[in-house]
C-alpha positions, 0 to 999 in steps of 0.5 A: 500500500502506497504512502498516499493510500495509507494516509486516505485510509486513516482519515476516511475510516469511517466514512463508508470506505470512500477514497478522496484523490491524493493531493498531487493529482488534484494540483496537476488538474488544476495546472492542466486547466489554468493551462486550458484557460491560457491556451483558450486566450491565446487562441482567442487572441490569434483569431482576433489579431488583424493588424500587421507585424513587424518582420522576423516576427514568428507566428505559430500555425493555428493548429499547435494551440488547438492541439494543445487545447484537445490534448490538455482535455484528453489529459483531464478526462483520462484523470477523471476516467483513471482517478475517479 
């Protein structure tokens, strides 16, 4: 039995065996969505942005922050459907 389990089990005996999510895991969710919600920005951003640049500056294809954005969901429901 893992540190985490031993310390979940100690604090919900009691409470009809329920398991609370270890902390570390709850943080990398919420830093995953703090994330989605940058990517969502700069997104919104990138479709917005008309005026033009100055040269040599680089812009990403539009792609890469999509991606991004469908990997961080993919990422959070695999959380769910692993962590419960």
């Amino acid at each position: 039995m893992r540190q985490w389990e031993r310390e979940v089990n100690s604090t919900t005996a009691g409470s009809a065996g329920m398991r609370r999510r270890p902390a570390r895991t709850l943080t990398l969710s919420h830093a995953v969505l703090y994330g989605l919600g940058v990517t969502m920005t700069l997104i919104r951003i990138k479709m917005t942005e008309i005026a033009a640049l100055p040269p040599g500056v680089f812009i990403c294809p539009f792609w890469v922050p999509v991606a991004d954005v469908i990997a961080s969901a993919a990422l959070l429901v695999i959380d769910v459907a692993l962590m419960g």
